[in-house]
C-alpha positions in Angstrom: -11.3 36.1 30.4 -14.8 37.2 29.8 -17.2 34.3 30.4 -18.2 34.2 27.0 -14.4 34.3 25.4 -13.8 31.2 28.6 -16.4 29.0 26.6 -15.6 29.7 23.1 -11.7 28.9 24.5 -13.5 25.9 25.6 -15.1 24.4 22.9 -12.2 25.3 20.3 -9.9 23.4 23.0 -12.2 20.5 23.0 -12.6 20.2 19.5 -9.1 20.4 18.8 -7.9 17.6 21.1 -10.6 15.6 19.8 -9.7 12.5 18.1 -9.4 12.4 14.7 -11.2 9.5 13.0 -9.2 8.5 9.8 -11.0 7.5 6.9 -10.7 3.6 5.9 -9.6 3.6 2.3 -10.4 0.1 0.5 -8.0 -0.8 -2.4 -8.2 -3.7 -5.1 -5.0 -4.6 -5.6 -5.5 -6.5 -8.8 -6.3 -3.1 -10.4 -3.6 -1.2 -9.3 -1.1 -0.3 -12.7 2.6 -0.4 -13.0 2.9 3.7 -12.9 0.6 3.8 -9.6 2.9 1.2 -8.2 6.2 3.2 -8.9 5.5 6.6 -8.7 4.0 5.9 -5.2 0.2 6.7 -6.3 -1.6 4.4 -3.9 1.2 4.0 -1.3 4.7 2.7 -1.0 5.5 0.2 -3.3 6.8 -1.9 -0.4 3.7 -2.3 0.6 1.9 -3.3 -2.1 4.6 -5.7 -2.5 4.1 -7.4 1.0 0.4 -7.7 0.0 1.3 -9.3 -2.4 3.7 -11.7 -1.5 1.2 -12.4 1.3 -1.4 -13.3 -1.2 0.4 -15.8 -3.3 2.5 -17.6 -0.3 -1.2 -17.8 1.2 -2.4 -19.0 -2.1 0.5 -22.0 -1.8 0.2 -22.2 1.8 3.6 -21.4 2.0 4.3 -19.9 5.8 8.6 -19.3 5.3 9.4 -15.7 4.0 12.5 -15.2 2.5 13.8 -11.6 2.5 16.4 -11.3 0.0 14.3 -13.3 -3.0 11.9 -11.4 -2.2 13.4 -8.2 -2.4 14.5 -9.7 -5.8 11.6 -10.0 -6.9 10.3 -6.7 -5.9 13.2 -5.1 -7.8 12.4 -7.3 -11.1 8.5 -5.9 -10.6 9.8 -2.4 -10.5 12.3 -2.9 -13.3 9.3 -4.2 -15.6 6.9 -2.1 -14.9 9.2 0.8 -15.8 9.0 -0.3 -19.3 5.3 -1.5 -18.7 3.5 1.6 -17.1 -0.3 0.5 -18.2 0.0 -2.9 -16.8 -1.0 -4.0 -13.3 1.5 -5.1 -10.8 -0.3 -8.2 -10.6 -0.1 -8.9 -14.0 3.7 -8.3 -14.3 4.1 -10.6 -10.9 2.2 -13.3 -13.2 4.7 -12.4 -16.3 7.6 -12.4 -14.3 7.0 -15.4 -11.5 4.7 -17.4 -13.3 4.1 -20.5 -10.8 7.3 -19.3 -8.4 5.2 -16.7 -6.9 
């Protein structure tokens, strides 16, 4: 290789294996809609249901997680937002789960 060609290798070698800084990407959960939540618009729905099971345990101080009712619950969310597209997830939580959040 031609000196020239040896440092252009170089750089697009070094650039290449450079680490890639990932954009942080901020979310407000209590504006996210039913259709964002099921058609997987923001992320995966599982997610967004962890958050939020996190937020209202935290809310009761409530440190025990149970899997299957939740998993329940999650599948009661998606069943009403279905037929509620333009309201948040938080809101159908609220609807659905009143003070058993």
């Amino acid at each position: 290789m031609t000196k020239p060609t040896s440092i252009v290798a170089s750089v697009l070698f070094a650039v290449a294996t450079a680490p890639v800084a990932h954009a942080q990407t901020m979310i407000d959960v209590s504006k996210i809609t039913c259709e964002q939540f099921l058609l997987y618009k923001i992320t995966n729905p599982n997610n967004i249901a962890l958050w939020i099971s996190g937020y209202y345990n935290g809310k009761r101080n409530n440190t025990v997680l149970d899997v299957q009712e939740m998993q329940k619950h999650v599948e009661n969310v998606k069943d009403y937002c279905v037929k509620n597209y333009n309201t948040t997830v938080m809101q159908a939580v609220e609807t659905l789960l009143g003070d058993k959040k």
